[in-house]
MIDREN-144904 format. One record per residue (C-alpha): chain; residue in three letters; x, y, z; residue number from 1. Coordinates in Angstrom, 3 decimals. Layout:
N
(pt A,ALA,(X,Y,Z),NUM)
...
END
This chain:
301
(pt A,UNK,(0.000,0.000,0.000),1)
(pt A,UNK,(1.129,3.775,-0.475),2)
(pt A,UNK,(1.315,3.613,3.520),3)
(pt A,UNK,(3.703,0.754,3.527),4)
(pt A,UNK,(5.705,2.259,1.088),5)
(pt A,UNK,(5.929,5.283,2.543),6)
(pt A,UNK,(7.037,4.194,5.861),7)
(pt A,UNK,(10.254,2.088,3.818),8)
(pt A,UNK,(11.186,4.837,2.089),9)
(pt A,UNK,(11.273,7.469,5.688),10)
(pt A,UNK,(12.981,3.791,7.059),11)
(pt A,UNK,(15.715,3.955,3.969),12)
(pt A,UNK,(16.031,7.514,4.867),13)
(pt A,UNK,(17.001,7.331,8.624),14)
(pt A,UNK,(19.405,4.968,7.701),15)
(pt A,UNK,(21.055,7.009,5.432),16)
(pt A,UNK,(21.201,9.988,7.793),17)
(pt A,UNK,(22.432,7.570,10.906),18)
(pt A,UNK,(25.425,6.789,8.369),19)
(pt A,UNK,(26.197,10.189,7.652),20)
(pt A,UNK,(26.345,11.753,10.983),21)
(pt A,UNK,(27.128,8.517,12.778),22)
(pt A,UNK,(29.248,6.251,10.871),23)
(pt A,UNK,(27.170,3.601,10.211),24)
(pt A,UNK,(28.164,1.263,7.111),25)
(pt A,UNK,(25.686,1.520,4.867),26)
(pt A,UNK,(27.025,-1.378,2.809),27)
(pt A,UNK,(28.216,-1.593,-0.918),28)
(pt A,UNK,(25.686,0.357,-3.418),29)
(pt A,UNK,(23.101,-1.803,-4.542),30)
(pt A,UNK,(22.874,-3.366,-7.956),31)
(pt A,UNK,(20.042,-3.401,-10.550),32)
(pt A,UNK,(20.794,-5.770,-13.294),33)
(pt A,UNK,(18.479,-5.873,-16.894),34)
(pt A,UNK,(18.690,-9.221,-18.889),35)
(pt A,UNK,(18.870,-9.548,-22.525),36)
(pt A,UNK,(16.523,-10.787,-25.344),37)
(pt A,UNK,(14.932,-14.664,-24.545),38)
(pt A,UNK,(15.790,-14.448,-20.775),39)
(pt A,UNK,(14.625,-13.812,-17.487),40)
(pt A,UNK,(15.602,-11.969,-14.336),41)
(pt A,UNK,(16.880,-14.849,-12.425),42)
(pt A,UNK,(17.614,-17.865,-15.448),43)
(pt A,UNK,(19.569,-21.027,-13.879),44)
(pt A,UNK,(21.507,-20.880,-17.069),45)
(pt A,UNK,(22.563,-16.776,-17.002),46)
(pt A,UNK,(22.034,-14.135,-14.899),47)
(pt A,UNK,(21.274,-16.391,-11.826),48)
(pt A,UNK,(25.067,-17.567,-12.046),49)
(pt A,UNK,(26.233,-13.963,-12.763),50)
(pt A,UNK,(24.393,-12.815,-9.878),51)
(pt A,UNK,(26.103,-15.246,-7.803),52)
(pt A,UNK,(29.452,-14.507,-9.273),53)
(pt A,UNK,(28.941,-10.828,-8.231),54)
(pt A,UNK,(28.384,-11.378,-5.068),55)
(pt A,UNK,(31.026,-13.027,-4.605),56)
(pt A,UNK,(33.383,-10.073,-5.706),57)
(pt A,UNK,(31.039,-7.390,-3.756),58)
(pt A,UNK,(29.679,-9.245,-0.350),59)
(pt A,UNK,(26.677,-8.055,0.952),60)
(pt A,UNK,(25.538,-5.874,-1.724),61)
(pt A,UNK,(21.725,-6.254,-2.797),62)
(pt A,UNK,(20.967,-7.025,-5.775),63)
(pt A,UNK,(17.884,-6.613,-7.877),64)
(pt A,UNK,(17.230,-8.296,-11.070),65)
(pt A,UNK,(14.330,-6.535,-13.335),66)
(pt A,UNK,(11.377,-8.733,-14.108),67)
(pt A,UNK,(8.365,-8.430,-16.661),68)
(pt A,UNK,(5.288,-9.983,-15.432),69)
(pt A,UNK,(4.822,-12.521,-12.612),70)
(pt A,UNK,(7.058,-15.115,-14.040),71)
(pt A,UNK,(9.866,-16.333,-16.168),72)
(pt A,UNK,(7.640,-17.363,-19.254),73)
(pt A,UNK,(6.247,-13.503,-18.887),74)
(pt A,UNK,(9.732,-12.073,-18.256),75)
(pt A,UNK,(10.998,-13.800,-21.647),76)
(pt A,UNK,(7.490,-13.035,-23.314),77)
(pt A,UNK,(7.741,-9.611,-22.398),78)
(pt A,UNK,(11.491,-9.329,-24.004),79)
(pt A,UNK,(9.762,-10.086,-27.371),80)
(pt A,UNK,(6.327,-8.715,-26.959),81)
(pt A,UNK,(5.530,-5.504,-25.029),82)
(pt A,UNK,(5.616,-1.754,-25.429),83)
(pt A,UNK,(8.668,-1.093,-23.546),84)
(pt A,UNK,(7.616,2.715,-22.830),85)
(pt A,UNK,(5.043,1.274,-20.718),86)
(pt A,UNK,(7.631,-1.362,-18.858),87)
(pt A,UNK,(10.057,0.787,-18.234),88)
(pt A,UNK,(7.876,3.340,-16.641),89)
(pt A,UNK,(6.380,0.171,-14.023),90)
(pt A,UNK,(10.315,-0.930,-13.795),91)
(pt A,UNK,(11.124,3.180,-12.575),92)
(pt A,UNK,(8.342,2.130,-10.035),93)
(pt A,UNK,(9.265,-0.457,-8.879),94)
(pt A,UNK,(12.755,1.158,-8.107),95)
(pt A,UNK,(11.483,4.001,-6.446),96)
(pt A,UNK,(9.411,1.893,-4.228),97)
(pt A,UNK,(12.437,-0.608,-3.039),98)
(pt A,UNK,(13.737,0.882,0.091),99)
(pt A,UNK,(17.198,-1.066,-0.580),100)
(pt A,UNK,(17.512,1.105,-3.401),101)
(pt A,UNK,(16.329,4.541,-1.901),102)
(pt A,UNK,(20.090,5.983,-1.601),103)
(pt A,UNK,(21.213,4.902,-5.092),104)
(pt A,UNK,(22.403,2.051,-7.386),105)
(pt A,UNK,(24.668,1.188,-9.502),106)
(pt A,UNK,(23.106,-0.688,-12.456),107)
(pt A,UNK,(24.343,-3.487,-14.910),108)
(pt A,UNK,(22.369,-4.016,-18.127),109)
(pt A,UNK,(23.025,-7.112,-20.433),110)
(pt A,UNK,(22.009,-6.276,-24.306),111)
(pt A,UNK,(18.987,-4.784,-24.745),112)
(pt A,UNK,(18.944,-4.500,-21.147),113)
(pt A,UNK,(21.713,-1.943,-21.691),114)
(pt A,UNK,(19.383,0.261,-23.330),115)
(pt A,UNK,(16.678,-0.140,-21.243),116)
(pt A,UNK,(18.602,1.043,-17.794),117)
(pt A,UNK,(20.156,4.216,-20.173),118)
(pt A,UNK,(16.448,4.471,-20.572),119)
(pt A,UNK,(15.588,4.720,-17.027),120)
(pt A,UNK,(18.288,6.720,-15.805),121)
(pt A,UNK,(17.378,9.414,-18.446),122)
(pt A,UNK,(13.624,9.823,-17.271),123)
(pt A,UNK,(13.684,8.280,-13.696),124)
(pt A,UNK,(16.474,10.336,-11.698),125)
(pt A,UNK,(15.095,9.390,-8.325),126)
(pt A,UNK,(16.697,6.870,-7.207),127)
(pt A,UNK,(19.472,8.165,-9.099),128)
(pt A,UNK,(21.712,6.032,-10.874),129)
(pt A,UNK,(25.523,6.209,-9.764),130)
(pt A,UNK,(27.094,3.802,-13.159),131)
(pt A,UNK,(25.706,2.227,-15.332),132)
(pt A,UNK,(27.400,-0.707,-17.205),133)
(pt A,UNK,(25.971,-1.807,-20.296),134)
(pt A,UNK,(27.499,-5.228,-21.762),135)
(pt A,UNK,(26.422,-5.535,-25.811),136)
(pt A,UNK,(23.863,-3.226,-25.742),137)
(pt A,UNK,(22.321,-1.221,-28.583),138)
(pt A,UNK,(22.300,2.136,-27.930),139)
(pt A,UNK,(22.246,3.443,-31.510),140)
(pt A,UNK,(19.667,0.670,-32.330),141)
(pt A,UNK,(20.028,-2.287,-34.873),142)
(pt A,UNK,(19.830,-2.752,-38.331),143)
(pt A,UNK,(18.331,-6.019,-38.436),144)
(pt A,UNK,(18.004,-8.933,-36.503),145)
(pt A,UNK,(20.903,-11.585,-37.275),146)
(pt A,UNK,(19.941,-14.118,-34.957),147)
(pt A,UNK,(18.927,-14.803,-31.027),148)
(pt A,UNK,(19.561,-17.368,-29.116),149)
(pt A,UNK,(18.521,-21.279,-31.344),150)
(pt A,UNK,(16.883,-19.345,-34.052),151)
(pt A,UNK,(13.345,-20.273,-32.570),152)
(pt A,UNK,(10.315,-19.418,-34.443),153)
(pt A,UNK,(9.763,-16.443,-32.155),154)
(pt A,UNK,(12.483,-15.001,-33.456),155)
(pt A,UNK,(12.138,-16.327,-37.140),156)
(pt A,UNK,(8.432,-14.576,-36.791),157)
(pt A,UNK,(9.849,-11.081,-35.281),158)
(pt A,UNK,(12.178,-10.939,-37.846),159)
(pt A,UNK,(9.926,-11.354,-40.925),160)
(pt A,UNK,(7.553,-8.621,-39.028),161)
(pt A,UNK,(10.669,-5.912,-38.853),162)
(pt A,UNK,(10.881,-7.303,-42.601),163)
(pt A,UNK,(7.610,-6.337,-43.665),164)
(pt A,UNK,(7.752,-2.885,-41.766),165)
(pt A,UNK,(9.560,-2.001,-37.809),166)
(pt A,UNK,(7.509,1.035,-38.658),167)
(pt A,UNK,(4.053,0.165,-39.010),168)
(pt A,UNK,(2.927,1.601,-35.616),169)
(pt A,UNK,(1.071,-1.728,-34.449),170)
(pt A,UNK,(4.948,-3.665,-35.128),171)
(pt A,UNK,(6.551,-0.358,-33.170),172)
(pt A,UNK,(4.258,-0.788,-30.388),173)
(pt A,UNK,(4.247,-4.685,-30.342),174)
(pt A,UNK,(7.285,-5.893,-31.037),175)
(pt A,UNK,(10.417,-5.101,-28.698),176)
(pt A,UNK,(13.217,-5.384,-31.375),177)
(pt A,UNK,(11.335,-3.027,-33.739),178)
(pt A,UNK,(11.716,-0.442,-31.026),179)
(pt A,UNK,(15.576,-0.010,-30.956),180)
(pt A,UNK,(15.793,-0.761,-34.961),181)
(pt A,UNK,(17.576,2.142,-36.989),182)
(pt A,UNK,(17.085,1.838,-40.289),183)
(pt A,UNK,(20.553,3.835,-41.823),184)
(pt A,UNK,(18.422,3.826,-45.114),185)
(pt A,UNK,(15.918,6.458,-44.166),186)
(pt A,UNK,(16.967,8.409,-40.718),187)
(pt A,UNK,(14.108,10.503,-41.321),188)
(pt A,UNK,(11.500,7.555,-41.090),189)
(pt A,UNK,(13.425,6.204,-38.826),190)
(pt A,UNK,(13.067,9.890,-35.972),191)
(pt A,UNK,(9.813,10.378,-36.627),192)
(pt A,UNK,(7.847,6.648,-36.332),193)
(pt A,UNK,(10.719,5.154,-33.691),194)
(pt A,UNK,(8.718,5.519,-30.314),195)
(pt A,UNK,(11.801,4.286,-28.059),196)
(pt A,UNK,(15.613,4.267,-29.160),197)
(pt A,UNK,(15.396,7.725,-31.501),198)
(pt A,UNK,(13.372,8.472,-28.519),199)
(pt A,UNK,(15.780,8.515,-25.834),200)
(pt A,UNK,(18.542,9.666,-28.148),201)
(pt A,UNK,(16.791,12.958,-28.862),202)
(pt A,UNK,(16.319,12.047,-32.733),203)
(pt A,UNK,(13.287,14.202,-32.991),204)
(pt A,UNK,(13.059,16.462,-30.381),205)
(pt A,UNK,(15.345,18.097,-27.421),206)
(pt A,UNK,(14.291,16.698,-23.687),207)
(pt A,UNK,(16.918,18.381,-21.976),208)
(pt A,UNK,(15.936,16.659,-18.786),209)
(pt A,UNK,(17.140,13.176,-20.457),210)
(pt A,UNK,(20.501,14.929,-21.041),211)
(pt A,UNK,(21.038,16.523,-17.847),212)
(pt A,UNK,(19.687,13.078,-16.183),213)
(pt A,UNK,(22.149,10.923,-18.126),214)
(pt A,UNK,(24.973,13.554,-17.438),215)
(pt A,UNK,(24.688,13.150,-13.720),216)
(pt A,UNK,(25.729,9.252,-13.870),217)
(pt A,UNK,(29.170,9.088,-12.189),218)
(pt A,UNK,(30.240,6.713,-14.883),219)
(pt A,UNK,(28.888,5.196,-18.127),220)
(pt A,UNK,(31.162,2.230,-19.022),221)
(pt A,UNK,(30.055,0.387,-22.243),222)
(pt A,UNK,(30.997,-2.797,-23.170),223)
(pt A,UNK,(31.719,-4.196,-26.741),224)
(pt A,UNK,(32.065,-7.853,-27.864),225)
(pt A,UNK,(34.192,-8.046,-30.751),226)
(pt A,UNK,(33.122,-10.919,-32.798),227)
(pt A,UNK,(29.386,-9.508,-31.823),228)
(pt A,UNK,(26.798,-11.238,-34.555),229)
(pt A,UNK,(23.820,-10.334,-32.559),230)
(pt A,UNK,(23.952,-6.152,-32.758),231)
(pt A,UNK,(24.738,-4.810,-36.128),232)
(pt A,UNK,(26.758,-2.968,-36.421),233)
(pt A,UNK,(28.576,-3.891,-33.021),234)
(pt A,UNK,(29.797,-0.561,-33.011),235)
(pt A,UNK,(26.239,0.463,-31.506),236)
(pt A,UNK,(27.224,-1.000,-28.183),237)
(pt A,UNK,(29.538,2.152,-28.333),238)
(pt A,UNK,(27.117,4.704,-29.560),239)
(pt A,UNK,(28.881,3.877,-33.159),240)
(pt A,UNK,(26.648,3.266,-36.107),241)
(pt A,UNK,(26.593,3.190,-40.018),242)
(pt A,UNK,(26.840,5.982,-42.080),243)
(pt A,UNK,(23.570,7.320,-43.909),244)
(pt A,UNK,(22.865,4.841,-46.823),245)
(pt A,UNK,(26.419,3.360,-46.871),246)
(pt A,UNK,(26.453,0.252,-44.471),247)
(pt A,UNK,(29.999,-0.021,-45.147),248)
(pt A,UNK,(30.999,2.726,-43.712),249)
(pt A,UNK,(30.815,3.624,-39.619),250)
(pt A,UNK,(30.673,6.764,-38.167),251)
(pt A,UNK,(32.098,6.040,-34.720),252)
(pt A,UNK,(30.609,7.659,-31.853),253)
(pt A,UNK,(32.224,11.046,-31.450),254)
(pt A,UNK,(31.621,11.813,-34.520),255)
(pt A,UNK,(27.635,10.982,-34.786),256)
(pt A,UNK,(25.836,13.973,-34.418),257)
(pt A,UNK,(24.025,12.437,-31.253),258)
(pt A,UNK,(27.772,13.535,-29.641),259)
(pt A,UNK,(28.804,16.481,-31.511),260)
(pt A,UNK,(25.137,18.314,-30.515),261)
(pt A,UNK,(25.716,16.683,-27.078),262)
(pt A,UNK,(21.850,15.514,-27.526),263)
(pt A,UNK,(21.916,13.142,-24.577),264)
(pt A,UNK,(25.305,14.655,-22.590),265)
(pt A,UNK,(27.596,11.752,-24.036),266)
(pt A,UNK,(29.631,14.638,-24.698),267)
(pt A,UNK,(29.951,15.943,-21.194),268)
(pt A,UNK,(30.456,12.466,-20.050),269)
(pt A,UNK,(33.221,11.816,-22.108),270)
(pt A,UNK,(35.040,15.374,-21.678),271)
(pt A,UNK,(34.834,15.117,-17.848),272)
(pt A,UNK,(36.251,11.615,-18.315),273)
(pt A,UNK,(33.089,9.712,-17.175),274)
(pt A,UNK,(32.517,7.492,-20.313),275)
(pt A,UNK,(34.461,4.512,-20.087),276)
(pt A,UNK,(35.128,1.864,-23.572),277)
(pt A,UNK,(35.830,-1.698,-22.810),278)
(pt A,UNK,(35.869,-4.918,-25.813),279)
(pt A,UNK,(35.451,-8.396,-24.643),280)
(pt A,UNK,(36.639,-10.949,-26.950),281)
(pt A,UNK,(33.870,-12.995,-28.726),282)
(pt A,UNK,(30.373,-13.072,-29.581),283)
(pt A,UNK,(27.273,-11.605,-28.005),284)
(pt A,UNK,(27.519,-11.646,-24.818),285)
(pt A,UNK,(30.505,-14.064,-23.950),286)
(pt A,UNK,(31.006,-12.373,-20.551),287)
(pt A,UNK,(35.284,-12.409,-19.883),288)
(pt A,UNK,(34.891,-12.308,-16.000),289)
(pt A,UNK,(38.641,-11.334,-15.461),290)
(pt A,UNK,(37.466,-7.901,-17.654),291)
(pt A,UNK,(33.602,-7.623,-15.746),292)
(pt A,UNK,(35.790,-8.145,-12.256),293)
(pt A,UNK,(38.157,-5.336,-12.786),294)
(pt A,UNK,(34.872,-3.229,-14.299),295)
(pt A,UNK,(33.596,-3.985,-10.360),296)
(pt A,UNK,(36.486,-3.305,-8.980),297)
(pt A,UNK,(36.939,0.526,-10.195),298)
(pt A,UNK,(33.324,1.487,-10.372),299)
(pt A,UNK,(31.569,-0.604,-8.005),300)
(pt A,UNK,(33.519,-0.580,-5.042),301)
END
């Protein structure tokens, strides 16, 4: 209830004050953690083992893992199948109502994921965000869907829909993938009908609260996998992405005009050394643990 919520935040909040003024250890900042295409928050097979693995390398910190729906077959559903203007706004919620979180969190978002915590720490400041560390994500969009995870028919399906038109607005507001894809081939269809990624990259319009928002992140560390088959081009996990009409050619990030117009405050971040560039060797999401430790170890500790 609003009551009980209430009374965790003032809780969260006379905790924090007792550590100020009386030295109380608070404990490592929490962790919110976004999963990727076909997953779920807490999968035996992923992020349950990476959650584990983390807390190993930061004891005691809290950890919360997003989830869509009330279960794993919704969570994956929902990473295929949802508007994710609407999730994202119940996700910003649900942070804001988690007392562990209250003084801030540092965040870790795997693929799409990635996007979707830039996302919320452009339009949900409070809880602020302290770093963000996106692994494969794709902040400049896709252009195309190569392949997820067995080639299921799910996937076989989405990608004949972002065939047919990522576009058509029932696609834009149905299909996840068809909200972060970036068609180099017509940037101006691509600001005007994309309802999420051009979105929160300012494609169309200036929200200069999204730019101050993301500016205030203490760091934003972005992760590339270099034999990446999954975002194309893999130089979107790096705000990178192809040239207008020419998919040979990629303009890399500080030279897209979402930097040089400092749209989002990727510019600020970068010239008050806050945006960090790490590669990990492989394909999509081949997590090098040595690399993700020492990622910890600077930012999260």
């Amino acid at each position: 209830s609003g009551s009980d919520r209430s009374r965790a935040t003032m809780l969260s909040l006379l905790f924090l004050v007792a550590a100020v003024f009386y030295g109380v250890d608070a404990g490592p900042t929490p962790i919110v953690m976004w999963h990727g295409m076909g997953d779920s928050c807490c999968s035996a097979t992923s992020m349950g083992p990476l959650m584990e693995k983390i807390k190993k390398q930061i004891p005691g910190v809290y950890m919360y893992s997003v989830q869509l729906g009330n279960s794993a077959m919704q969570d994956r559903e929902k990473g295929f199948l949802a508007n994710m203007n609407d999730e994202i706004a119940g996700i910003c919620a649900k942070i804001a109502s988690d007392p562990n979180l209250g003084g801030g969190y540092n965040s870790i978002g795997l693929s799409q994921g990635g996007q979707f915590l830039r996302a919320v720490a452009e339009r949900c400041p409070n809880p602020p965000m302290k770093n963000l560390v996106s692994l494969g994500g794709q902040h400049q969009g896709v252009y195309g869907l190569p392949h997820c995870i067995g080639d299921t028919p799910v996937c076989d399906g989405i990608r004949e829909l972002l065939d047919k038109g990522a576009y058509i607005d029932y696609i834009q507001n149905t299909i996840v993938q068809a909200q972060y894809f970036h068609d180099s081939d017509d940037e101006e269809l691509y600001r005007t009908k994309s309802i999420f990624i051009a979105e929160i990259n300012n494609e169309l319009t200036q929200n200069d609260e999204y730019k101050k928002n993301l500016a205030n992140l203490e760091q934003l560390i972005l992760v590339k996998f270099t034999e990446d088959t999954m975002v194309v081009p893999r130089d979107s996990s790096w705000f990178g992405f192809y040239k207008e009409k020419d998919i040979d050619t990629i303009v890399p990030y500080n030279e897209t005009k979402l930097y040089t117009e400092d749209r989002i405050g990727l510019r600020t971040l970068d010239e008050s050394n806050r945006l960090q560039f790490y590669t990990m060797e492989g394909d999509h999401l081949q997590i090098d643990m040595k690399v993700l430790d020492q990622i910890l170890d600077k930012y999260f500790k």
